[in-house]
Residue frames as qw, qx, qy, qz and C-alpha x, y, z in Angstrom:
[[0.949, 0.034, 0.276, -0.151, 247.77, 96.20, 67.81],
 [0.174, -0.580, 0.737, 0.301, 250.96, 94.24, 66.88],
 [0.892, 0.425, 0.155, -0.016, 250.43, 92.24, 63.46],
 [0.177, -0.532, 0.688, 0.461, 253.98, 90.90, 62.09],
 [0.715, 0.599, -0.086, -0.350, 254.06, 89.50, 58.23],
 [0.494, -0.475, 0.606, 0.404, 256.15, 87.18, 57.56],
 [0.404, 0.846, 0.029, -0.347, 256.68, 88.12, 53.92],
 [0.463, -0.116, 0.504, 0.720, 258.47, 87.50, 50.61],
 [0.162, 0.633, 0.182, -0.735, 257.62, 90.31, 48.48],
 [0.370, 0.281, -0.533, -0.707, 257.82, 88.68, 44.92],
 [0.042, -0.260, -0.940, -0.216, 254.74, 86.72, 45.84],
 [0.271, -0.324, -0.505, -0.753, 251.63, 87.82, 44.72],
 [0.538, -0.594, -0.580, -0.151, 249.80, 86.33, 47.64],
 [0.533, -0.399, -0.390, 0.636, 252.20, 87.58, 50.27],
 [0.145, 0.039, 0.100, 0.984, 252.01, 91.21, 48.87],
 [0.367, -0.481, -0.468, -0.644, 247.90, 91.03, 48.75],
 [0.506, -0.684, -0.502, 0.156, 247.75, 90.27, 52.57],
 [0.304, -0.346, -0.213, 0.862, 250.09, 93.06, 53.27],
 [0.161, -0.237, -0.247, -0.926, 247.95, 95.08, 51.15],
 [0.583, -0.596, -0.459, -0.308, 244.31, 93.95, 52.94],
 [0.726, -0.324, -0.422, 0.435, 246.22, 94.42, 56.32],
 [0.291, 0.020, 0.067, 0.954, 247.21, 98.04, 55.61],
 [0.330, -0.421, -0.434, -0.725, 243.71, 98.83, 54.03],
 [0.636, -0.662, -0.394, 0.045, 242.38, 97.58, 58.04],
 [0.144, -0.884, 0.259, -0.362, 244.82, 100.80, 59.02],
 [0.894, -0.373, 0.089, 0.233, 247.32, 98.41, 60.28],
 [0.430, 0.803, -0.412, 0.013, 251.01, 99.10, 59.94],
 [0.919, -0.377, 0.052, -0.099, 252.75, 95.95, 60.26],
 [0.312, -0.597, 0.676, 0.299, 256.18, 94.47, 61.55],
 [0.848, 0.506, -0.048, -0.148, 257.55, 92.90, 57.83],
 [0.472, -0.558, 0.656, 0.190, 260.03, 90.61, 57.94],
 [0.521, 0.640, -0.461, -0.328, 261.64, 89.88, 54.86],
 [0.916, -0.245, 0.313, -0.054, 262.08, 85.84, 55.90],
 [0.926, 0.286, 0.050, 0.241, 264.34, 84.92, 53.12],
 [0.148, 0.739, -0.419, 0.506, 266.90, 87.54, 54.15],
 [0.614, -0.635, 0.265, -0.387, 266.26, 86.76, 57.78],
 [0.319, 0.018, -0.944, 0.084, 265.97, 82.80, 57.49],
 [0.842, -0.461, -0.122, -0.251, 263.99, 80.81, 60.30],
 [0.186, -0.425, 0.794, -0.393, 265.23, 79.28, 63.39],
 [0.354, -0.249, -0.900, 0.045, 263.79, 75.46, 64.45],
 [0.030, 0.426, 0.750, -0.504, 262.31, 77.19, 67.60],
 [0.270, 0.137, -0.221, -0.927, 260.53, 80.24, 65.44],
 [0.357, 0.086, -0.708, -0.603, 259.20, 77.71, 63.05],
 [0.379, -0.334, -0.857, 0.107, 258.28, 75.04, 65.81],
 [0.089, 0.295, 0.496, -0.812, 256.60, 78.29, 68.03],
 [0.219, 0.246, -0.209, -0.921, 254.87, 79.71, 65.14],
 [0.451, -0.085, -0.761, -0.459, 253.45, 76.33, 63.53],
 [0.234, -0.296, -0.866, 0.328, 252.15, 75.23, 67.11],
 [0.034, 0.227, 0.271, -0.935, 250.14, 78.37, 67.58],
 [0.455, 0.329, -0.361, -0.745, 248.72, 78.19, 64.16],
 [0.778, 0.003, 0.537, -0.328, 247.74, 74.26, 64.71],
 [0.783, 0.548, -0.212, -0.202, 250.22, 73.35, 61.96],
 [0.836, -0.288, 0.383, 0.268, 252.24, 70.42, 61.45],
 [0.236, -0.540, 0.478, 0.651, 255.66, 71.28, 59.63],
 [0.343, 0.107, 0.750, 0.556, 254.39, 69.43, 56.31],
 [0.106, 0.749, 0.632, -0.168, 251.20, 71.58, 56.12],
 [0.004, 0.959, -0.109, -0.261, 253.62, 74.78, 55.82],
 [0.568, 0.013, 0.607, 0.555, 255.87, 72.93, 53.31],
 [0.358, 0.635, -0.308, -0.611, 255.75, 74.72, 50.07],
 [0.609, 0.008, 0.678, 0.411, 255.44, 72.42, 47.23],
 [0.526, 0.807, 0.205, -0.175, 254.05, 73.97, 44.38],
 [0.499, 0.749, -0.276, 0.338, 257.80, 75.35, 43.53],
 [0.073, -0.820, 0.554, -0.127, 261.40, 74.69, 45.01],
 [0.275, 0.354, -0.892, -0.056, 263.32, 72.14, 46.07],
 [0.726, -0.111, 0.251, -0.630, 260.30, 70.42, 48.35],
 [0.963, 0.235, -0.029, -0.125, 260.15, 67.25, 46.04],
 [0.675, 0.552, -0.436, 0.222, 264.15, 67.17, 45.25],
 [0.081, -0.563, 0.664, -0.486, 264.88, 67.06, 48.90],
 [0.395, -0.017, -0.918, 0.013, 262.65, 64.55, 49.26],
 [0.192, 0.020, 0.612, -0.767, 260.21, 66.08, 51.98],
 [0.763, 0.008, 0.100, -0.638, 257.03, 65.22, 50.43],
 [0.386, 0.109, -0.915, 0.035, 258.02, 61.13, 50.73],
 [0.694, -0.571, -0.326, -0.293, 256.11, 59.20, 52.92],
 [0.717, -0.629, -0.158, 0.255, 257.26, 59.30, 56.40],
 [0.417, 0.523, -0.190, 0.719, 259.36, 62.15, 56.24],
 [0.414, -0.595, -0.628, 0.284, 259.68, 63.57, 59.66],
 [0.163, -0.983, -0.062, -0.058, 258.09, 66.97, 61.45],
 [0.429, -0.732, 0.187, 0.495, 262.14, 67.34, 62.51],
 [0.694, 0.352, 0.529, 0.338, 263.13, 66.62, 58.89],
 [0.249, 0.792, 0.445, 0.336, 260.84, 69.17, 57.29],
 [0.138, -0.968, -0.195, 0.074, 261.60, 71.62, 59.91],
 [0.664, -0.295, 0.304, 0.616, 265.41, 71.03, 59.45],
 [0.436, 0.234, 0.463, 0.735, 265.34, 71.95, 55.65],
 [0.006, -0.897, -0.316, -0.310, 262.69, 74.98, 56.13],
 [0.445, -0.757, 0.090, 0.470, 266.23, 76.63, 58.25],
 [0.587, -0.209, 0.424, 0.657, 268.45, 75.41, 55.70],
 [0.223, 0.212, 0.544, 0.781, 266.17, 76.51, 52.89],
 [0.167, 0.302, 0.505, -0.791, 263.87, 79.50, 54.16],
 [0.306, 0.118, -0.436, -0.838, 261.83, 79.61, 50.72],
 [0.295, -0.041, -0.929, -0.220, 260.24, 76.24, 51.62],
 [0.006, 0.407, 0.628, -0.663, 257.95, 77.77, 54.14],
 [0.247, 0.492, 0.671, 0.496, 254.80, 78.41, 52.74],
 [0.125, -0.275, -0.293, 0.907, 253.89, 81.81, 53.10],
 [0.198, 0.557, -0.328, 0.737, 252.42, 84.48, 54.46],
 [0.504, -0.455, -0.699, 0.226, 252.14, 83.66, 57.95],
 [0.079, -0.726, -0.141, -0.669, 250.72, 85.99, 59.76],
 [0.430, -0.246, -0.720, 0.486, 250.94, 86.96, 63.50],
 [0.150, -0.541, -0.019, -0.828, 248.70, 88.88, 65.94],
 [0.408, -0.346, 0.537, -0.652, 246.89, 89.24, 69.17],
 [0.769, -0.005, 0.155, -0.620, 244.51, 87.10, 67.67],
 [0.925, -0.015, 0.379, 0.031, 246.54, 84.07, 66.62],
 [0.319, -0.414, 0.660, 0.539, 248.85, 82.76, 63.82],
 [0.646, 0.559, 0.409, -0.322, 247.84, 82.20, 60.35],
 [0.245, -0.007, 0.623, 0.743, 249.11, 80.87, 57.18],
 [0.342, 0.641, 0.404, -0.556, 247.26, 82.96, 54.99],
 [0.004, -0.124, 0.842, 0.526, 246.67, 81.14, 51.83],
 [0.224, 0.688, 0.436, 0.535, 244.20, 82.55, 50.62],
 [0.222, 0.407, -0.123, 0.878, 244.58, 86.30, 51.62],
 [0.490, -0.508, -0.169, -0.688, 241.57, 86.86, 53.28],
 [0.744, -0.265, -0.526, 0.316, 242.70, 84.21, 55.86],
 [0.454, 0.063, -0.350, 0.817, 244.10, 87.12, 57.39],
 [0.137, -0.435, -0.130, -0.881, 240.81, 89.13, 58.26],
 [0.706, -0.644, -0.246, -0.162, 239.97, 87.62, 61.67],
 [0.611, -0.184, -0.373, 0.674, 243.38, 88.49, 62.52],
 [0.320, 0.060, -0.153, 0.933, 242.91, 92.04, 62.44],
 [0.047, 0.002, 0.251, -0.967, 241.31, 95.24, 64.00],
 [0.608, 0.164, 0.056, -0.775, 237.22, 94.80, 64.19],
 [0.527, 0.213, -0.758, -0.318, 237.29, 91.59, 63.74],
 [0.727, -0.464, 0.144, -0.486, 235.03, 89.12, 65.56],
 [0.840, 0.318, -0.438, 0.036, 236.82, 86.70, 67.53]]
């Protein structure tokens, strides 16, 4: 079973699904996004799967989010998705991927109907 992580490793949440993902005997593909980046189509494949609209997978809690101005009203889905290339941190994370679907997984445990024995 292919499970990819998309992963920044000095967050706490993003390191607890890769740990609960491992513990379900999974070794997954980890992609180290802020090294990587995002593409527009990635982001726009990944969020349509997962039934999310670009501001939903905004980070605000911390970065530039507010100083760019993306949580304004009417900011637009091309906007958001513009500055989540330019600035790859702004993607809230970890999104999972698997047979079984896409999944920001905020809280961790979001991520246990993606994987092995899971009903669904």
């Amino acid at each position: 079973m292919a499970v990819v992580i998309f992963h920044n490793p000095k967050c706490s949440k993003s390191r607890e699904t890769l740990d609960l993902i491992r513990a379900a005997g999974v070794d997954p593909v980890v992609v180290p996004y802020l090294t990587t980046g995002w593409t527009k189509p990635q982001l726009q494949a990944l969020f349509a799967v997962a039934g999310l609209e670009p501001s939903e997978a905004l980070r605000t809690a911390r970065g530039a989010a507010k100083e760019l101005g993306l949580t304004d009203a009417g900011v637009s889905p091309d906007a958001i998705l513009d500055a989540m290339v330019a600035h790859p941190e702004l993607v809230e994370r970890p999104i999972v991927c698997s047979p079984k679907g896409v999944r920001l997984c905020r809280p961790p445990e979001r991520v246990s109907d993606l994987l092995p024995g899971a009903e669904g």
